[in-house]
N, C-alpha and C positions, 0 to 999 in steps of 0.2 A: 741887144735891146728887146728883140723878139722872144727871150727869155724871160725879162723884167715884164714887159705886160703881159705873160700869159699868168707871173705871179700874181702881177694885182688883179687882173681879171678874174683867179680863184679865190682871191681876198675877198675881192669887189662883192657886195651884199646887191647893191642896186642895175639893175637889166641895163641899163641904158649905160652905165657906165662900162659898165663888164662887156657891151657889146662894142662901145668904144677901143676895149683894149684887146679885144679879140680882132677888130679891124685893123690896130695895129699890129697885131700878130704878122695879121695876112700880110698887111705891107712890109714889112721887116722881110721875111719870105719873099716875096715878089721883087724885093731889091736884092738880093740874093742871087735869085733865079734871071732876073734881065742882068744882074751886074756879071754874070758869066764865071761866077766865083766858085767853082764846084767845091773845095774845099769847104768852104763858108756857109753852103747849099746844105752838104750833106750833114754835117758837122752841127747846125743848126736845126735840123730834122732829127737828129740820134737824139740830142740835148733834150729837146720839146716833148718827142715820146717821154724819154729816161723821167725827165720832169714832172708828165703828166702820172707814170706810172706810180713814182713815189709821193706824190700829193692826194693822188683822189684814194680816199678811203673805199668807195663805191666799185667794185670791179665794174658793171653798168654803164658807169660816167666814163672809166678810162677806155675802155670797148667802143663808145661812142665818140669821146673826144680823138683817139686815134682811126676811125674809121676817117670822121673830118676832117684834119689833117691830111691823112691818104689819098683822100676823094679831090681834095684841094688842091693836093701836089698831082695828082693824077690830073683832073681839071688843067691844069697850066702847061705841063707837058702837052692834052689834048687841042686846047684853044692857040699854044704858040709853040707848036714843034719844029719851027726853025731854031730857036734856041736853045730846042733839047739837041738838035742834028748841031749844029756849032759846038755845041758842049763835046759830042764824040766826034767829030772832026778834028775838032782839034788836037785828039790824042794826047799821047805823053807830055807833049810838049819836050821842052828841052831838062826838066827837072831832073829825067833820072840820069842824065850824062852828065848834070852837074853834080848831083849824088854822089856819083859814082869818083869823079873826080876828088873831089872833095873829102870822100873817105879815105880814097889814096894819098892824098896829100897829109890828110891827118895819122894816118900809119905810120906814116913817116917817124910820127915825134909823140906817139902814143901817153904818155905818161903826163907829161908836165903840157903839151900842144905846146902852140907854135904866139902863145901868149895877146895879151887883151890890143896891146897897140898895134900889131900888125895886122894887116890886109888881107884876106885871103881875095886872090886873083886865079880866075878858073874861064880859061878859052874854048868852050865848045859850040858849034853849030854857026860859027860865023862871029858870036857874039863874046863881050867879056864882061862876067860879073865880079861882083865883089861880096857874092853873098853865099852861102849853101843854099837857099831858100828849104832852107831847114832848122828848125830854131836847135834842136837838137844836135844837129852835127855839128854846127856852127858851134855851139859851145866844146862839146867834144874836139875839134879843128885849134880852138881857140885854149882851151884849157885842160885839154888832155884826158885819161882816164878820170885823174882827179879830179878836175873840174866839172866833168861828169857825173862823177858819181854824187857829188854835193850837189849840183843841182836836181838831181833825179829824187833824192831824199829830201832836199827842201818842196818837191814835186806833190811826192808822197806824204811828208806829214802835212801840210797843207789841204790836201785833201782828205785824209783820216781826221783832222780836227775838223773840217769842215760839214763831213761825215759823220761826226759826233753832236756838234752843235743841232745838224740837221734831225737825228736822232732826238736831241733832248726838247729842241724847240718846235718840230714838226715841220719844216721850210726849208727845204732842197736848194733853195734857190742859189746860194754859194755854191755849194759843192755842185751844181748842176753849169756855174761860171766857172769853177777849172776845171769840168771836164772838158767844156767848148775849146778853152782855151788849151788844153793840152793836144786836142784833136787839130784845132790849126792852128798850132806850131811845126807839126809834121810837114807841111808844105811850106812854111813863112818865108 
């Protein structure tokens, strides 16, 4: 959403409006940043650059609107640094041993996976999931190299057409929504 109104905010003709949706910006951001989402955090900060880069025609404006941003995420970290200290505390977490698991298990049946109706069941750190918290493996897990490689091409042309549109119409703002969402899916 943090996405969507930084585009109407560049639409936006009228101050008052545009400083509306730049306030949403910030809070989209700040729910990000208390919701302890570092995925979502950073993912959401690449997007907003990327976005702003290929929107403003102005190098000036993009030089300024990414200092703002900076200063702002700089600001938050400054004013609430126990939830930037939470955020590295809490380390890896348990992700890369489910990764890790996960891939192994998907080795196993490399080609065709281990198919859409089955479970994947992964015990590590005390705990059992039922997920890779990887959108990517999980398919990989589930549907093998093949099912990989189709999704990875529907990935990619998705992106190249949205990339094109962006090109023909001048509004990033699609192809600026699968990049986010390709970045967390990496963790999902």
């Amino acid at each position: 959403f943090a996405l969507l109104a930084m585009a109407f905010a560049l639409r936006c003709s009228a101050l008052p409006l545009k400083f509306l949706f730049l306030l949403a910006v910030g809070a989209f951001v700040c729910v990000a940043w208390f919701g302890q989402s570092r995925t979502a955090f950073v993912s959401m900060i690449i997007v907003l650059l990327a976005f702003l880069g290929l929107m403003c025609k102005e190098k000036r404006v993009w030089f300024v609107a990414t200092l703002a941003m900076l200063a702002g995420v700089a600001a938050l970290a400054l004013i609430f640094p126990d939830v930037l200290e939470q955020a590295f505390l809490r380390g890896e977490g348990l992700r890369p041993a489910i990764w890790t698991e996960a891939w192994r298990q998907a080795t196993s049946r490399p080609i065709v996976g281990h198919g859409f109706i089955s479970e994947i069941s992964i015990e590590t750190g005390g705990q059992h999931f039922n997920t890779a918290h990887n959108a990517y493996l999980q398919v990989f897990w589930q549907s093998g190299a093949i099912g990989l490689s189709l999704f990875m091409l529907l990935l990619v042309v998705a992106l190249r057409n949205a990339w094109s549109w962006g090109l023909q119409q001048q509004d990033y703002t699609v192809f600026c929504l699968f990049i986010f969402a390709a970045c967390t899916m990496m963790t999902g």
